[in-house]
C-alpha positions in Angstrom: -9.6 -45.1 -75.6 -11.2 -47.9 -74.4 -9.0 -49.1 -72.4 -8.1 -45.6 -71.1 -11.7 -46.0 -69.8 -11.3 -49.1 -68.1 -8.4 -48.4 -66.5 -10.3 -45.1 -64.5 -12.9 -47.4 -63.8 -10.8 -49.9 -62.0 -9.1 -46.8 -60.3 -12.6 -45.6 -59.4 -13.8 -49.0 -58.1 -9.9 -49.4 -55.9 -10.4 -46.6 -54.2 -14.2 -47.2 -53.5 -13.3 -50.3 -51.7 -10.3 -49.1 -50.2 -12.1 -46.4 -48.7 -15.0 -48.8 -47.3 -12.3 -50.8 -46.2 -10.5 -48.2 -44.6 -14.6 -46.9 -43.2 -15.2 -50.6 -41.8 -12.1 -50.8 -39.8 -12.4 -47.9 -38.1 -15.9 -48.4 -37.5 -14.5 -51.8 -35.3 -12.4 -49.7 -33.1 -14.9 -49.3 -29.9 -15.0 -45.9 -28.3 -13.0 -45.7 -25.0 -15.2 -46.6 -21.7 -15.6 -44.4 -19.1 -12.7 -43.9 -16.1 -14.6 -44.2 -13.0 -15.8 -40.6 -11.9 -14.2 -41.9 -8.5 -10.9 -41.8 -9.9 -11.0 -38.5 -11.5 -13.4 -37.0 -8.6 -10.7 -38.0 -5.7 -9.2 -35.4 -3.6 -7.6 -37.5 -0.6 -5.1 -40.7 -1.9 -3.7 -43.2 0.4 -0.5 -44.4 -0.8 0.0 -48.3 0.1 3.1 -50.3 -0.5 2.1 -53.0 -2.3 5.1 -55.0 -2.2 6.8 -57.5 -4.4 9.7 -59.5 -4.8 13.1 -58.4 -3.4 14.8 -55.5 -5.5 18.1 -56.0 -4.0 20.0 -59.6 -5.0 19.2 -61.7 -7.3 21.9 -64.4 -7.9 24.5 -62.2 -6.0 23.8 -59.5 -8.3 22.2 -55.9 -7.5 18.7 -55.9 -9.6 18.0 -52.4 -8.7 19.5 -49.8 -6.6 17.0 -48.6 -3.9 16.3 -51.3 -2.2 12.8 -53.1 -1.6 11.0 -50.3 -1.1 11.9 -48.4 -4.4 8.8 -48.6 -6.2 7.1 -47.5 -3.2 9.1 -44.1 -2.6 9.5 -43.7 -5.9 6.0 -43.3 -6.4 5.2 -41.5 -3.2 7.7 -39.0 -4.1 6.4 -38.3 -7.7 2.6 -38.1 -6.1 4.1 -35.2 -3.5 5.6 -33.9 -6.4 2.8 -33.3 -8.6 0.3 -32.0 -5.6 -3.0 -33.3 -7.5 -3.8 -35.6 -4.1 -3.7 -34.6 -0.8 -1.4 -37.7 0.6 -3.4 -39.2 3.6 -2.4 -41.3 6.3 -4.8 -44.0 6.4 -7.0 -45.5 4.3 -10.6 -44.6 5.5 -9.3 -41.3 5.1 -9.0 -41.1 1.3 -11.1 -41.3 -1.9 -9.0 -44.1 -3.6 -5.9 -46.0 -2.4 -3.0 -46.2 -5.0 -1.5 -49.6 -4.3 1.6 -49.8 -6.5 3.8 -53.0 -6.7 6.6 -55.1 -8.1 6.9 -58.1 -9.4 10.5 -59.8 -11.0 10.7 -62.0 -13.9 12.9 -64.2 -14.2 13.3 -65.9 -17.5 16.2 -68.5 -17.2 19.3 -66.3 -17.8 21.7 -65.3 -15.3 20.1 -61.9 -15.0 16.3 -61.3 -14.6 15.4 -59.2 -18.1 12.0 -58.0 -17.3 10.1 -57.1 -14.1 6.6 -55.2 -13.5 5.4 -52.3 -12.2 1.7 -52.4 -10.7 -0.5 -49.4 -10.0 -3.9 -50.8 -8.6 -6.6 -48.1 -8.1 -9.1 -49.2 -5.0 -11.9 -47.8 -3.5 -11.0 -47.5 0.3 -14.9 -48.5 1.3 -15.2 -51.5 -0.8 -12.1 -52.8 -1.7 -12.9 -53.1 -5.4 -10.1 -52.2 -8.1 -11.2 -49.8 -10.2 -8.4 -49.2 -12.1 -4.4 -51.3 -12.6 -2.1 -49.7 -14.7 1.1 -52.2 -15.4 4.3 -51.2 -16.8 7.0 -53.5 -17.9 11.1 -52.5 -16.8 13.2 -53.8 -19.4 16.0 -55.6 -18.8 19.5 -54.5 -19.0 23.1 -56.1 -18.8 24.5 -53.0 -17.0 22.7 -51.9 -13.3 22.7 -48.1 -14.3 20.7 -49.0 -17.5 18.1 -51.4 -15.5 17.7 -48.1 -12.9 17.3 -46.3 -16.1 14.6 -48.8 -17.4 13.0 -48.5 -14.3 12.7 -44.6 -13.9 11.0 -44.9 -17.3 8.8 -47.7 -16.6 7.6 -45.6 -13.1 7.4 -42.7 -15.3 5.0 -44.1 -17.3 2.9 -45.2 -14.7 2.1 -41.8 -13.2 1.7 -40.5 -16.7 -1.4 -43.1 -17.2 -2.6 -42.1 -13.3 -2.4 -38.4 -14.6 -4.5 -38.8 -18.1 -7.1 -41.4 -15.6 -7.7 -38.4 -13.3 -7.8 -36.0 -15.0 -11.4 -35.0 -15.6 -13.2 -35.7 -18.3 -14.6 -33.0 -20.9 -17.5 -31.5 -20.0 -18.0 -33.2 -16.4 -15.6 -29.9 -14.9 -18.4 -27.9 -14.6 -21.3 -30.2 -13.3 -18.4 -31.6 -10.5 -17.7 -27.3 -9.5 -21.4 -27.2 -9.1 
């Protein structure tokens, strides 16, 4: 009987400190900071090739198909498509600039396995980022898998620029006002 006892109290005092444990760790995890109201408030984008490193060859090979500017009407296209911005045609005319890029990495091998896509959001007036969304295309032997890899990878990047402008909770009404 004893012992009967002292095993529920060690069962007790387990979960006690397994759920202080559990408390304390999510008590570490910060609450997310604010998106710029900029970002979500915007109306008017300008859409600015950003560049990068050649899509083309690498080593007599075809990285991508598309060419150089890939990443650039890739993401045009899928900003037209989704109609949130108006697409401007300068700068001083928007409320943010969507500067997306790509970089290649090349890690020794006879075929780059990992390149970048970059999403910087600026403020047309200032200059400032106020936002960069990256996205890593993995690699692939075969050139229809790295196109593959890097439809996803651009995919994911407007999904982030959708959840960033979208407007927060509770800030819809005060912006109709």
């Amino acid at each position: 009987m004893k012992a009967f006892r002292q095993t529920n109290l060690h069962l007790a005092l387990a979960i006690i400190f397994v759920t202080q444990l559990v408390n304390a760790q999510q008590s570490k995890v910060p609450t997310p900071a604010p998106v710029p109201a900029q970002i979500s408030g915007a109306q008017k984008a300008f859409i600015a090739n950003g560049g990068g490193e050649s899509l083309e060859t690498v080593i007599d090979q075809t990285v991508f198909d598309g060419g150089p500017d890939r990443p650039y009407n890739q993401f045009y296209a899928a900003m037209k498509s989704w109609g949130h911005y108006e697409i401007v045609s300068s700068p001083s005319e928007s409320d943010v600039v969507l500067d997306i890029s790509w970089a290649l990495s090349d890690t020794g091998l006879r075929l780059p396995v990992l390149g970048q896509l970059r999403l910087v959001i600026l403020d047309p007036k200032t200059h400032i980022a106020l936002w960069t969304v990256t996205e890593y295309v993995r690699g692939a032997i075969l050139l229809g898998n790295r196109d593959k890899n890097f439809d996803q990878a651009m995919n994911t990047i407007v999904k982030r620029l959708k959840t960033l402008a979208a407007p927060a909770v509770g800030t819809t009404e005060t912006s109709q006002k």
